[in-house]
N, C-alpha and C positions, 0 to 999 in steps of 0.2 A: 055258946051260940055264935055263928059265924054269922057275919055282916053280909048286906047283900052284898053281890057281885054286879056292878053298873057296866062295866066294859072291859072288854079282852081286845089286845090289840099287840102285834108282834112280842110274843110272848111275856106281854105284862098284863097283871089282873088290875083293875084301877076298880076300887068300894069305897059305899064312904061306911060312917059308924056312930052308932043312934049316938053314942055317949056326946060325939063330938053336935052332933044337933041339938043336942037337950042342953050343953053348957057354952059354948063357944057365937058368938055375935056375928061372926062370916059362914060361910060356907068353904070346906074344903074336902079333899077325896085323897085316899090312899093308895099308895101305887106298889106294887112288887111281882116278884117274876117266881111262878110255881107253887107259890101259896101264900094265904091273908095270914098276915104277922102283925101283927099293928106297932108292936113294939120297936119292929128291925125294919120295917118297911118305911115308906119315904110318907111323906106326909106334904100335901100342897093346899096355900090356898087359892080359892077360886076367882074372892072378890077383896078388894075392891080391882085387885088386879093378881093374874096369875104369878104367883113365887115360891120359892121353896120354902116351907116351914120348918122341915127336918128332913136332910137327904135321907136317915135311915143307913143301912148296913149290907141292904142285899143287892143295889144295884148301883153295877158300875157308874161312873162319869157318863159316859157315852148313853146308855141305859137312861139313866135322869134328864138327861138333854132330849130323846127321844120323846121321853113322858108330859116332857114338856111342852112339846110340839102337836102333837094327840092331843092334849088338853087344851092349848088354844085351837085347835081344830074343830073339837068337840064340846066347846066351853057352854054354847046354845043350851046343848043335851045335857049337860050335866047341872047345870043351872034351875 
């Protein structure tokens, strides 16, 4: 079963995924570029402040800095 999809934004998909809601005490969403990986993709938290959980495998440097910046952008929305 694929996680929802929350936002698309220069060609990153960012979802989150029920597992991480039913066990995990923050909030965080998953980022990757062309499709939901959970395993290779990047992993952020939300709260108590935005940071990397796990860069993941599929997206450059440049790519996770971007994601980075979208999420504080859109932190309201995704919250």
């Amino acid at each position: 079963m694929m996680s929802p999809k929350i936002l698309e934004a220069d060609n990153l998909i960012f979802w989150f995924h029920s597992y991480d809601a039913l066990h995990e005490n923050r909030a965080s969403v998953h980022v990757g570029k062309g499709s939901q990986n959970d395993h290779n993709d990047a992993k952020i938290w939300l709260e108590p402040k935005v940071e990397v959980m796990r860069a993941g495998k599929t997206l450059r440097s440049h790519e996770l800095n971007k994601a980075l910046k979208i999420i504080e952008q859109d932190l309201e929305y995704l919250l």
